[in-house]
C-alpha positions in Angstrom: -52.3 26.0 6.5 -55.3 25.4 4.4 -55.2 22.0 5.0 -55.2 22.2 9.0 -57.7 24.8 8.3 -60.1 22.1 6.6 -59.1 19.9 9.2 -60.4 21.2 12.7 -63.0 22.7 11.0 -64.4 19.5 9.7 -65.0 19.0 13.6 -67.4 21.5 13.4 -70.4 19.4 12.8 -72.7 19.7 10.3 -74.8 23.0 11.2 -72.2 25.1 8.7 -71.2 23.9 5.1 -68.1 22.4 4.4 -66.3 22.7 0.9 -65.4 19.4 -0.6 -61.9 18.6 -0.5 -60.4 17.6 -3.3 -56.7 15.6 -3.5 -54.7 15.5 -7.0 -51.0 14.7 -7.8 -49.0 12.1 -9.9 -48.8 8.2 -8.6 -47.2 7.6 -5.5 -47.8 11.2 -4.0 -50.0 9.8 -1.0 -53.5 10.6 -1.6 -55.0 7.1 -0.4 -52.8 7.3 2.8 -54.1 11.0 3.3 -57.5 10.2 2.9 -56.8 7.0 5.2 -55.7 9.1 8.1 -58.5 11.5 7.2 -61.2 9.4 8.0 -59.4 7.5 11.1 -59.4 11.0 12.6 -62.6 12.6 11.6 -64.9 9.7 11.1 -63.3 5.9 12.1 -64.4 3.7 9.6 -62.7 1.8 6.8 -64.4 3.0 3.7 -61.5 4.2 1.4 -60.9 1.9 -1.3 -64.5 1.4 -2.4 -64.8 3.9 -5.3 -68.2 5.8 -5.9 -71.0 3.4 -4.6 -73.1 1.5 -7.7 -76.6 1.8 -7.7 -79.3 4.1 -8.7 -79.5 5.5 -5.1 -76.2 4.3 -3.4 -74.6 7.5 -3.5 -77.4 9.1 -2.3 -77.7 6.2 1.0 -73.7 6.9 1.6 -74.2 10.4 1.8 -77.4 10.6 4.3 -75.9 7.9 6.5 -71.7 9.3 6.9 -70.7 12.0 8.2 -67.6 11.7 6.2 -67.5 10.4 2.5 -64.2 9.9 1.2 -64.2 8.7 -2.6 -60.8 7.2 -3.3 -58.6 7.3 -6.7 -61.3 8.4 -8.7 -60.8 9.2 -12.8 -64.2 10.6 -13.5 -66.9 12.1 -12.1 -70.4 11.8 -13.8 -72.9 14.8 -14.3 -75.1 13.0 -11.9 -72.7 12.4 -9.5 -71.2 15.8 -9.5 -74.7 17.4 -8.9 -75.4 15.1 -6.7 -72.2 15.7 -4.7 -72.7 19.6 -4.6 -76.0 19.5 -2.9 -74.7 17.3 -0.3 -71.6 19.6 0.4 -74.3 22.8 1.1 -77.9 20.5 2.2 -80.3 19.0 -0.1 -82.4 16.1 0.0 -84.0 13.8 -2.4 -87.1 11.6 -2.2 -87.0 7.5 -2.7 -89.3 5.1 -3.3 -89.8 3.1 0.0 -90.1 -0.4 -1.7 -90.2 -1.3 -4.8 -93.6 -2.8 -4.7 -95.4 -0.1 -3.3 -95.6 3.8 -4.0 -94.8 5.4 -0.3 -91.8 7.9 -0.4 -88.8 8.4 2.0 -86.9 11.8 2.0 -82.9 11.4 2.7 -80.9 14.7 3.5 -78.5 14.7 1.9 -75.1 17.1 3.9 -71.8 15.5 4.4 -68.3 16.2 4.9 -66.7 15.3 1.5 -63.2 14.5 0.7 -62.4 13.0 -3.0 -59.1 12.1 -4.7 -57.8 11.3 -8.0 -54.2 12.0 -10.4 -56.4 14.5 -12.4 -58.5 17.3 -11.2 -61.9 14.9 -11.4 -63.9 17.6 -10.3 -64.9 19.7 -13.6 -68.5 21.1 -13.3 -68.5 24.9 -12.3 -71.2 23.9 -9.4 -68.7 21.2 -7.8 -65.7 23.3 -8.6 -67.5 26.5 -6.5 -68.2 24.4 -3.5 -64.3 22.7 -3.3 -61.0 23.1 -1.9 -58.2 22.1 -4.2 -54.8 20.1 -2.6 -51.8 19.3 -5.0 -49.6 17.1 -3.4 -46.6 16.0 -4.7 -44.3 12.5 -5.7 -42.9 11.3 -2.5 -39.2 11.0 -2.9 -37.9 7.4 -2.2 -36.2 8.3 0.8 -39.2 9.7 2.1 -41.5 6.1 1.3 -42.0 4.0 4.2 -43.3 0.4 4.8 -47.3 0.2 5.9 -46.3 -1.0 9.7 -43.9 2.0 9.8 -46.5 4.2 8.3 -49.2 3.6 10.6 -47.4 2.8 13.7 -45.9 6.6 13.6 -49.7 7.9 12.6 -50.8 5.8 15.5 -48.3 7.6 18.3 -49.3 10.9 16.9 -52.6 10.6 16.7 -53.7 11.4 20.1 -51.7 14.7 19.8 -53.0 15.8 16.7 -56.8 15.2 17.9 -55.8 16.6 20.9 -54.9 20.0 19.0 -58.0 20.0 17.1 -60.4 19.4 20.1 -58.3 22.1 22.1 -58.1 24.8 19.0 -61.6 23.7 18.2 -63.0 24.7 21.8 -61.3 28.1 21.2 -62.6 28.9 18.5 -66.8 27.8 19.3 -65.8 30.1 22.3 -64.5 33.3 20.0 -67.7 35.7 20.0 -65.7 38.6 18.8 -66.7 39.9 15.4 -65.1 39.1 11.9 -64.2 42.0 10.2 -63.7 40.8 7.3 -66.3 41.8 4.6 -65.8 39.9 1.5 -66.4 35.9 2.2 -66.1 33.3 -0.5 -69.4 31.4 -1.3 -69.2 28.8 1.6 -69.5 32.3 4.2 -70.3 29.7 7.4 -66.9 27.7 6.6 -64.9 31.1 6.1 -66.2 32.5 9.6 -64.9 29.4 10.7 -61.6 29.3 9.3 -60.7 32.2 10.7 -62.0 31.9 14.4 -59.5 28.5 13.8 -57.1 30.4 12.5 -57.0 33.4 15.5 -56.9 29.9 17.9 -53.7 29.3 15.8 -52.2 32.4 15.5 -53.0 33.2 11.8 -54.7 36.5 11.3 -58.0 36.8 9.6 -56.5 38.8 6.6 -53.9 35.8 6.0 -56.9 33.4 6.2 -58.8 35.2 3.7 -56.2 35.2 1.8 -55.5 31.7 2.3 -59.2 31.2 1.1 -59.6 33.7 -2.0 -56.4 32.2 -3.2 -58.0 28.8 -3.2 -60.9 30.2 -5.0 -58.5 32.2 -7.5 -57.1 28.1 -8.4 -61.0 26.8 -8.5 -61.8 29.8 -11.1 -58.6 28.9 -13.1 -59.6 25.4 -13.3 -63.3 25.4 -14.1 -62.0 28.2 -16.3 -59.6 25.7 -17.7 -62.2 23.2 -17.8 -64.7 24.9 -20.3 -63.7 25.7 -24.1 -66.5 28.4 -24.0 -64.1 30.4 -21.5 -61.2 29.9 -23.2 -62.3 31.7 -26.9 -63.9 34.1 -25.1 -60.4 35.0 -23.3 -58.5 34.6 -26.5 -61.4 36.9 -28.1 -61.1 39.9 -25.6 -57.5 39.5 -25.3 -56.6 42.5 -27.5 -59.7 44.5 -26.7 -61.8 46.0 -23.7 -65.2 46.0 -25.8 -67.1 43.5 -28.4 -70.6 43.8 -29.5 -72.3 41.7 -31.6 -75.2 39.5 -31.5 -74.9 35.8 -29.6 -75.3 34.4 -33.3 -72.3 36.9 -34.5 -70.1 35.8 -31.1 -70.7 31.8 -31.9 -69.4 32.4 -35.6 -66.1 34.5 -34.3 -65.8 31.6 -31.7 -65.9 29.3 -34.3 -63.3 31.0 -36.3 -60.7 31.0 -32.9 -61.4 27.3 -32.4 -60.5 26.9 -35.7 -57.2 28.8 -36.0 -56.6 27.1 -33.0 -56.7 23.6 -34.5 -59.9 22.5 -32.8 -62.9 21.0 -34.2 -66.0 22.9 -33.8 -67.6 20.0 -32.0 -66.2 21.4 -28.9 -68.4 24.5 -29.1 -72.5 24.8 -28.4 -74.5 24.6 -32.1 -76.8 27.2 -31.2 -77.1 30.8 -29.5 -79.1 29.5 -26.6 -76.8 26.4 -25.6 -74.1 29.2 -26.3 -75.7 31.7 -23.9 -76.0 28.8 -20.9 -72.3 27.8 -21.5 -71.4 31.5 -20.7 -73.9 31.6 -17.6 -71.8 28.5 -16.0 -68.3 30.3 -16.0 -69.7 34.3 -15.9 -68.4 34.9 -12.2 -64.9 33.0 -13.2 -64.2 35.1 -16.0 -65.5 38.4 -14.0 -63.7 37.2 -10.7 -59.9 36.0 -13.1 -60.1 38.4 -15.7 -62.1 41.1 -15.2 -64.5 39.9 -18.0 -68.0 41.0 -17.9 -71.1 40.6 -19.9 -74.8 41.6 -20.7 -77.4 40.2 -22.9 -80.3 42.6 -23.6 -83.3 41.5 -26.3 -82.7 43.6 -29.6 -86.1 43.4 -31.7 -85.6 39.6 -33.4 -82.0 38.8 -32.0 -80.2 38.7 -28.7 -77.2 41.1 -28.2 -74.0 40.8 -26.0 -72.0 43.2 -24.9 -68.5 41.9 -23.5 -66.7 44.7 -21.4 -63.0 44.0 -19.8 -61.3 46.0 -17.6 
């Protein structure tokens, strides 16, 4: 449901935000073909295949000039690209030098439809992780595995009827001017407003959508949660209690000591308060939103103090 969710509303054009879509699963679980027939129905082209585009600004040229990027069988994800990626899923732009011999600027928005794949979760960066939608798909079984002309031939008959859905539950849904109800929206509002216009055109209430969506956004908490080692002391610290005090220099040493009883090397931890306090910024809402894990800073005469509260 999430994914046919995703799907008509990807035909919404580009005046609302789309989450980026991101495919995992083991080898031989279909992500290429799924992003294949993504793009032959939401943007015909034949770009799959080509990896993240090389270049100082060829990321930036795909994403101003597609309305679709799909970024196939990826391992990694750089910082740069990851920013750059999460600005393009809610609007951005980014200036250029015209030619390289003279010192006139071009501006390239930068909003896309985005749909990446890999056999790990490649997405890692809180801001990325926030704007996605996570897909696990499975190992196709080998009874289930067919030849390429089989594959596409059967995509090719049903094609028609599956556009033919979207553009029919699509034209429902622009047309829906009653109200949402619903009064809690995850961060990409436009998109949920959407999904559930879709989903009354289908026959899925607007609680089960929203539920469809926070439950997404429960899994992209877990795994930028997952992602950051910060997170993870700080769960294992207020495990066994619903208060801690101390200063951010006092948390960073009884961090230290659960990495270390742990087995970890304290490399995997910020060296000072500061760096410490910006880790804990990235993953606040995901450790409010899973766990119920707040906390203040306040200035305390010559040292910082935090105050961690769960419920």
């Amino acid at each position: 449901k999430l994914f046919t969710l995703y799907l008509v509303t990807s035909f919404w054009g580009l005046n609302i935000n789309h989450p980026i879509l991101v495919i995992t699963g083991e080898k031989g679980s279909s992500k290429s073909t799924t992003m294949r027939k993504l793009e032959e129905l939401i943007d015909p082209k034949n770009s799959v295949g080509g990896g993240i585009p090389k270049g100082a600004d060829g990321l930036e040229i795909r994403l101003s000039n597609s309305y679709l990027l799909v970024l196939d069988n990826l391992s990694s994800l750089s910082r740069k690209v990851s920013d750059t990626l999460a600005v393009a899923a809610t609007g951005g732009s980014v200036t250029k030098r015209a030619l390289y011999k003279n010192i006139d600027e071009i501006v390239l928005d930068l909003k896309a439809v985005i749909a990446i794949n890999g056999v790990s979760l490649v997405a890692k960066e809180s801001d990325l992780l926030d704007r996605s939608l996570i897909i696990t798909l499975k190992r196709l079984a080998p009874k289930e595995i067919r030849t390429e002309e089989e594959l596409w031939n059967e995509f090719e008959n049903d094609k028609p009827d599956i556009l033919g859905c979207c553009f029919k539950t699509l034209a429902v849904a622009l047309n829906d001017d009653e109200p949402v109800k619903t009064q809690e929206l995850i961060r990409m509002a436009d998109f949920h407003v959407a999904c559930i216009k879709v989903g009354r055109a289908l026959g899925i209430s607007e609680r089960e959508v929203s539920e469809i969506l926070w439950q997404n956004q429960s899994n992209v908490n877990k795994c930028t949660l997952d992602e950051d080692t910060v997170a993870l002391c700080v769960i294992e610290l207020m495990k066994k209690r619903t208060l801690y005090t101390n200063s951010v220099s006092g948390l960073l040493c009884d961090l230290q000591d659960i990495v270390y009883d742990n087995g970890m090397t304290s490399r995997v931890l910020p060296k000072t308060p500061n760096h410490l306090s910006n880790r804990l910024s990235k993953v606040k809402s995901n450790l409010q939103s899973e766990y119920g894990i707040r906390y203040t800073i306040k200035n305390k005469g010559t040292f910082k103090e935090i105050q961690i509260k769960k419920k």
